[in-house]
N, C-alpha and C positions, 0 to 999 in steps of 0.2 A: 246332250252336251257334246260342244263339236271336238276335237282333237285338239284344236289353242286352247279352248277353256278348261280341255283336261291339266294341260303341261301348267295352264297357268294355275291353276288348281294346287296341282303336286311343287308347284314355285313356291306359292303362300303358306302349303303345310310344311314344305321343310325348312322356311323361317322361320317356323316357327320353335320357339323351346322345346324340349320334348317335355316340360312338366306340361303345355299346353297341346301337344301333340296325344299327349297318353291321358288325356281326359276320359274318364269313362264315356261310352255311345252308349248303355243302359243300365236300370238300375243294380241289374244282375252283378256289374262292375263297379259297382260303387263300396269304396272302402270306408268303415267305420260309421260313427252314428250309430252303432245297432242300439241306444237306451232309447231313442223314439222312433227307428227304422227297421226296426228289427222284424220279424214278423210277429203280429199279435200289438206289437207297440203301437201308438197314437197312429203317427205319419204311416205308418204302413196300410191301417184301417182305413183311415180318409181318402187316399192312393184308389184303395178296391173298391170304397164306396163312392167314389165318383164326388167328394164333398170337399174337395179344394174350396178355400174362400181367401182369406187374409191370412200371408204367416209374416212371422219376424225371426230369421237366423241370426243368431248372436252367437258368435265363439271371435277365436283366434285368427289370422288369415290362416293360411293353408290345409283350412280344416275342410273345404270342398263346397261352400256356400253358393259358390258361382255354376259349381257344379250341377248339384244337387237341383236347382234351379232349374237347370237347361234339361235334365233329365225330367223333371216333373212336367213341362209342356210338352217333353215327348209321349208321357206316362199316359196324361190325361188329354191327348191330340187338339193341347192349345198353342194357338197362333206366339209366336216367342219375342215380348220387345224388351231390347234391355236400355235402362238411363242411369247414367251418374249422376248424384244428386251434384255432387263438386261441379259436372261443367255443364249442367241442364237447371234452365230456368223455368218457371211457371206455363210458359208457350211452349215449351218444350213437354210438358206433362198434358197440356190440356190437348196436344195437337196429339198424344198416344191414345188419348183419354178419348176421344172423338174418333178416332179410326177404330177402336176398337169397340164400340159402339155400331158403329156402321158397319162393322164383320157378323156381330152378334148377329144384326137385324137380318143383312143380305143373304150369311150362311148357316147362320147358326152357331157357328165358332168361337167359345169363348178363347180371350186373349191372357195371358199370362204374364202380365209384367214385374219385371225383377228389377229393381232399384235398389242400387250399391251406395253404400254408404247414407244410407235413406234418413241418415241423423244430422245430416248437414242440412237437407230442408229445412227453410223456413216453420213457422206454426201455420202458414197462409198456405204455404206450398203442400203440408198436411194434410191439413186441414180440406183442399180441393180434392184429396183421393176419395175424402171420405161416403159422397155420394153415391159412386161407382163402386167400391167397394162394400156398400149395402146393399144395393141391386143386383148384384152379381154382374156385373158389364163385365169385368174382370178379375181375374185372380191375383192377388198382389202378390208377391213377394220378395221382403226388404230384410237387405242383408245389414249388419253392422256389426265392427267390434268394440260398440259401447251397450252396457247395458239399456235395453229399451227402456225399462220403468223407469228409466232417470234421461236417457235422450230424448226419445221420442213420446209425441205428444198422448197425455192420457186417454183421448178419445178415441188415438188410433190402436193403439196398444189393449183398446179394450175389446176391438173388434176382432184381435188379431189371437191368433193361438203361435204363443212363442217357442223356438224351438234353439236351445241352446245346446251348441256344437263345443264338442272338447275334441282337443288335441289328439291326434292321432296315436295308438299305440307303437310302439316298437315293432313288432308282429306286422302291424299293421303296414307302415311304413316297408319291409325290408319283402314283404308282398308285393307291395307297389314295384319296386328295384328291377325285383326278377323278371317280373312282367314287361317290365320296358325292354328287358336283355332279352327278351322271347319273344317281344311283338315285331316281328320284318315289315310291317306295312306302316306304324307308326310310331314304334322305337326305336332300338338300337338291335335287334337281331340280326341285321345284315354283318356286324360285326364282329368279330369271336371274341369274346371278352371270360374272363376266369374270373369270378370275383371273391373273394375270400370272405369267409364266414367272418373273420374278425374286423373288415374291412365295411362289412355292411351291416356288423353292429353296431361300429362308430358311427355309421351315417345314420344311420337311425336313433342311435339314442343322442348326436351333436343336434338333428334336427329340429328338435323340442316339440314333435308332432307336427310337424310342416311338414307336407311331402312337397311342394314346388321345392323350398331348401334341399331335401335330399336329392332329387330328380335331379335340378341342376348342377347339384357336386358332380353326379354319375355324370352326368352330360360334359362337363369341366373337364374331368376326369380320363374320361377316353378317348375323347376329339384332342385333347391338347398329348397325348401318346402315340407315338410315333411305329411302334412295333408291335406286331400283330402274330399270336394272338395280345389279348391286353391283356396282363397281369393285373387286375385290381388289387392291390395291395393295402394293408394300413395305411403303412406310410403315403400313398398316392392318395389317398380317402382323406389322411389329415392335410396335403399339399392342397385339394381340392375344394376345404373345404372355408370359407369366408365364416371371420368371426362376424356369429349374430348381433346385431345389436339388440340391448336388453331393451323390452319392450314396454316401456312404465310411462305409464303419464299421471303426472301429478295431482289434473286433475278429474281424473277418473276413475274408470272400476278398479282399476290394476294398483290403483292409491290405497282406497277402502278397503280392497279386499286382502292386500298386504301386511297393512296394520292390524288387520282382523285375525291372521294367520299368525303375526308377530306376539300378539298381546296372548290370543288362546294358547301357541304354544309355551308362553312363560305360564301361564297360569296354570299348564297341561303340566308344569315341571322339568318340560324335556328341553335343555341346553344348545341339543343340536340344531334343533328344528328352529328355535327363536336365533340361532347365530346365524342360520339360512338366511332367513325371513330379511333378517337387520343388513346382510350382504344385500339381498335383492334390491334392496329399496333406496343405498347408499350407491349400488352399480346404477341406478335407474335416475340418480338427482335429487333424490329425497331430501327437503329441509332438514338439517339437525335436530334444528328448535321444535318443528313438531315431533320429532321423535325422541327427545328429552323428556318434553310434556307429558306426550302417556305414557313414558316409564316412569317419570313421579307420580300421575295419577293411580298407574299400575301398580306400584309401593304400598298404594295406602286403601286403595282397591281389594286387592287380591293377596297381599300379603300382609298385610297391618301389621297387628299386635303381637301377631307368630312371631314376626324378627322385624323389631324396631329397629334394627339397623338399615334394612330395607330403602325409607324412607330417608335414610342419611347416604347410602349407596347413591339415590338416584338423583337427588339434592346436586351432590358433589358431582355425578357426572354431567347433569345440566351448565354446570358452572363449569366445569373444565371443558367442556366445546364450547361455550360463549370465548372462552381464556384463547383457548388452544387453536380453535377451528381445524378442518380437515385440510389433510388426512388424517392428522395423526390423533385426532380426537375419535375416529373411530376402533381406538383402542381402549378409552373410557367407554363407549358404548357398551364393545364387547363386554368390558367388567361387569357395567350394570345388568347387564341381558342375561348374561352366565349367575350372577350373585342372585338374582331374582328369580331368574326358573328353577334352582336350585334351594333357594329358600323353603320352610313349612308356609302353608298358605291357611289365610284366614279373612274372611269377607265377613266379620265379626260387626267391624265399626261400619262398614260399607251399608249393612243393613240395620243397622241403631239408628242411624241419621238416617235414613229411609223412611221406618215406618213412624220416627219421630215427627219429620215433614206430613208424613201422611194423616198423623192425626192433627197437626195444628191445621193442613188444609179443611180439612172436612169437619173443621168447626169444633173439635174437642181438646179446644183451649182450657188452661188450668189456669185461676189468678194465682199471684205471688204469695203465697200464705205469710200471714203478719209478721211473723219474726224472722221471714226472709227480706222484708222491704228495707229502703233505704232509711236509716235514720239520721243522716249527717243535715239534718237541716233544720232549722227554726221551725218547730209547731209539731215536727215527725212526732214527738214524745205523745203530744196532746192526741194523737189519732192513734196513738198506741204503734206504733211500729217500729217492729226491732225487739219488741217484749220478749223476754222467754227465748230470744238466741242464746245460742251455748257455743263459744268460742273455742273451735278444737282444739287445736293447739294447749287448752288448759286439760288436755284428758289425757293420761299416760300414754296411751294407743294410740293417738291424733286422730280420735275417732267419736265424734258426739254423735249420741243415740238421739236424732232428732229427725225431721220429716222436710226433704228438701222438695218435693216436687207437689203435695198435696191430690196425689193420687197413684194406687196401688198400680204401677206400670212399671215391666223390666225392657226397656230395650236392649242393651248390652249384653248378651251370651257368648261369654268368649268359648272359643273351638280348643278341644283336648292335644295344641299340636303347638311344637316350640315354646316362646313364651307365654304365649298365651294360655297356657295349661297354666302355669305357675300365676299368672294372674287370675283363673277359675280358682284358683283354691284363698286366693287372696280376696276374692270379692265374694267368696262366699262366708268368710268371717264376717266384712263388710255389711254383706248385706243382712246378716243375723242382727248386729250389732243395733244396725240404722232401725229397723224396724223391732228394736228391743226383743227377740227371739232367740231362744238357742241355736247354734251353728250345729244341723243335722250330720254334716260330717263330721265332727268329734266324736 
């Protein structure tokens, strides 16, 4: 390299960011991942066994995907092409597709291509990898923060072994930090910075696992201070730091997997966690309507017969955000969220109508037994129907010992919790009565 290409070199790297400056060079630097990276884990083994073939990174951004990437072609000495699927079209795939082909043949080098955001492809566009990626021409690897099984096309997903990236830890992150303050060739070491322990716990836990987020505060942070040494302080950690935008799309994972969080923890009991969940997804744009919905299906789900109030809680807050709309209807939310994790829980009726469907499907229908049929009609008498009904209401108890269903089946087991206890002790008189038996609990 001559002496321009050097300067021009060290021009480009100190444009650049320093979260893009402090990219790990190997994997010995590479932070987090250790549930598939670790040693002994999946990606670690395939790494030693030389058995790269198809992967799929799915996390968050700043989880290190681009990263991770560029160190695996150095790992395994493959040639490195990278495409966005956003601004590369099909001639753009076939034209990487084809030189790396022709490296395989002339040197023997396999090629490692990383495509970003690899969920914007086409099914066509897919669907062309899929060749190459049998053969071994190349080593795929496609990043995304949507879940594969639901973006990306089944056929490729099936070739591929998925590796899903979480959020960096705190620990993690405030590692990264130091090291930027102590790298002189491609962080911030040339500059004397103090950084305060309270100062880089805000950045790391404001980050939400994003280490570009942090890095850039640090970056914000010291370049924009004027006196030296740099005091890293809180307060300059909070001036530094740009509110995140909340990261939700409606219709995606961050959707599903919301509600999924929201609904188990009312049904887990815990108040706090479902008042989380119900912030997240109102910070994010969340429809009302679908989250009125499965707090009244929630009601009658997860808590039925325990607290039939439930069901009138959740009712009532459906209707007061149709009335109200937000903001201020997510004050009804709260109600129902709180009232409901809070409540005794009973999936009592949830599973009556369950296996009651399950046996009309599977063909173990009962006819109407005679004295249940309709008799309001000219000729009912002559067929006999209605014979031998016994009209409750004539029975002191309001309870006629007669046979409604025409076969011995209990679906309804209410649970020993709230009211639902007080109706187990009531359906078991009940059920003595109906089938003319003594009530074992007396």
């Amino acid at each position: 390299m001559s002496l321009f290409e050097a300067v021009e070199a060290d021009n480009r790297r100190d444009a650049q960011p320093l979260a893009r400056r402090m990219r790990p060079s190997s994997l010995s630097e590479f932070v987090g991942q250790r549930h598939f990276l670790g040693e002994g884990k999946l990606l670690w083994r395939l790494i030693q066994a030389d058995r790269l073939t198809a992967l799929l990174f799915y996390g968050p951004p700043g989880t290190g995907k681009t990263t991770l990437a560029y160190l695996l072609a150095s790992e395994t000495q493959c040639h490195f092409e990278q495409l966005n699927a956003v601004t590369s079209g099909v001639k753009d795939l076939r034209r990487v597709l084809d030189q790396a082909r022709d490296l395989l043949s002339a040197e023997g080098t396999r090629t490692l291509l990383f495509i970003d955001e690899i969920h914007r492809f086409n099914k066509s566009q897919q669907d062309a990898l899929l060749p190459d990626v049998e053969d071994g021409s190349v080593v795929l690897v496609g990043a995304t923060t949507s879940n594969p099984f639901f973006a990306v096309n089944s056929a490729l997903v099936s070739r591929s072994r998925v590796f899903e990236f979480h959020p960096l830890e705190e620990d993690d992150i405030k590692a990264l930090l130091r090291r930027a303050l102590q790298d002189r060739q491609r962080g911030l070491g040339n500059t004397p910075v103090n950084l305060h322990d309270d100062a880089a716990e805000f950045l790391a836990a404001t980050c939400d696992g994003d280490a570009r987020q942090a890095l850039s505060a640090l970056e914000i942070g010291i370049l924009s201070t004027e006196s030296r040494p740099v005091e890293f302080t809180l307060e300059l950690a909070g001036e530094s730091v740009q509110r995140k935008a909340v990261q939700y799309d409606r219709d995606g994972d961050t959707h599903y997997d919301a509600i999924s969080a929201l609904i188990k923890s009312i049904r887990g009991s815990d108040p706090d966690a479902g008042i989380y969940w119900l912030a997240r997804m109102l910070e994010g744009g969340e429809d009302i309507r679908f989250l009125t919905r499965r707090l009244v299906i929630l009601a009658s789900e997860d808590v039925g017969n325990a607290d039939p109030q439930a069901l009138v809680i959740a009712v009532a807050a459906m209707q007061a955000c149709e009335f109200v709309g937000l903001p201020e209807a997510q004050l009804s939310l709260s109600q129902a969220v709180t009232y409901l994790a809070c409540a005794p829980k009973s999936n009592a009726a949830t599973v009556a109508i369950g296996e009651a469907r399950a046996d009309v499907r599977e063909g173990r229908t009962t006819p109407v037994p005679v004295h249940l049929r309709d008799s309001h009609y000219a000729g009912a008498k002559r067929l006999g129907h209605g014979e031998g009904y016994q009209y409750s209401h004539n029975e002191e108890d309001g309870i006629a010992a007669q046979d409604y269903l025409g076969v011995d089946r209990q679906y309804y087991r209410p649970v020993d919790r709230g009211f639902e206890a007080e109706l187990s002790k009531r359906l078991s008189v009940i059920r003595a009565k109906l089938h003319n038996t003594e009530d074992q609990t007396e």
